[in-house]
N, C-alpha and C positions, 0 to 999 in steps of 0.2 A: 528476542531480547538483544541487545545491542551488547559487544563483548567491547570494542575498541572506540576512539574515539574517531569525528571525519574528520575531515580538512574538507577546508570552505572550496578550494581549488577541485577536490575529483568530481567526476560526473557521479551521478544519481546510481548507475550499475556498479564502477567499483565503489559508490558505498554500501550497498548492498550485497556485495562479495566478501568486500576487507572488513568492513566494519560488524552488517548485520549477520554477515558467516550466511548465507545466502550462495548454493551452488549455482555454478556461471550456468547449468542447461536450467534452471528455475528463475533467473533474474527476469527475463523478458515476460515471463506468467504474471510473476509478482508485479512488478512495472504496470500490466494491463489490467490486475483486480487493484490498485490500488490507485489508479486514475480511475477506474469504474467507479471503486467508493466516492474519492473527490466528485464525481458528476452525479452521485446519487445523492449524497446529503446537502451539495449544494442546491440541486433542481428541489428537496422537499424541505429544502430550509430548518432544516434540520442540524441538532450542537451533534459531534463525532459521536458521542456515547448514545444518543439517542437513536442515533441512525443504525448505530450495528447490526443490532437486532433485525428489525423490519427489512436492512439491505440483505441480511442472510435467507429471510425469507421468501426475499422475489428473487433471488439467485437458485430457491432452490426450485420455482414454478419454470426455469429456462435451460438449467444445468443439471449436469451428473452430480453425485452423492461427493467424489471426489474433488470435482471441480469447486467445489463448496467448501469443501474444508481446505482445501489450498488459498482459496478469497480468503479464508477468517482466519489460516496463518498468516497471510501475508499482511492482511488489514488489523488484527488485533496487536499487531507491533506497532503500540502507538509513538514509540521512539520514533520507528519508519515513517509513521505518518506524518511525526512536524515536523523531522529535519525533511521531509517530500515536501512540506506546502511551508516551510518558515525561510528556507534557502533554495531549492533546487527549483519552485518556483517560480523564480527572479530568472533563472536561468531561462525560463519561457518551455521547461519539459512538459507542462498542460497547458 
């Protein structure tokens, strides 16, 4: 859940520090399940809600039991997800 607001200006980690309270040794996990998601639901053309589900499922044919539930913190912040793909985006981070 998102606590503060961003500014257009910080990079994608401290908003995920300052704003999404997201601890700095977790930003770089989250960062890479949440580009995983972007590259799962875009490759099955698939809307965000649709994809959640079935992405948690083939994460959990590849990953540990942990590494799963860290994706579906990180991806079920769907705050996180459109200020990731509505602004930081443009920035060229995927």
């Amino acid at each position: 859940m998102l606590q503060k607001k961003f500014s257009r200006n910080m990079s994608f980690e401290k908003f995920l520090g300052h704003t999404a309270n997201i601890t700095s040794n977790r930003i770089p996990y989250y960062i890479g399940w949440i580009k995983h998601f972007e590259k799962y639901f875009s490759k099955h053309r698939l809307e965000e809600k649709e994809a959640f589900d079935p992405f948690l499922v083939d994460l959990q044919k590849q990953f540990e039991g942990w590494q799963v539930a860290q994706a579906k913190e990180a991806v079920n912040s769907i705050g996180t997800i459109r200020v990731f793909r509505n602004h930081f985006r443009k920035q060229k981070i995927i």
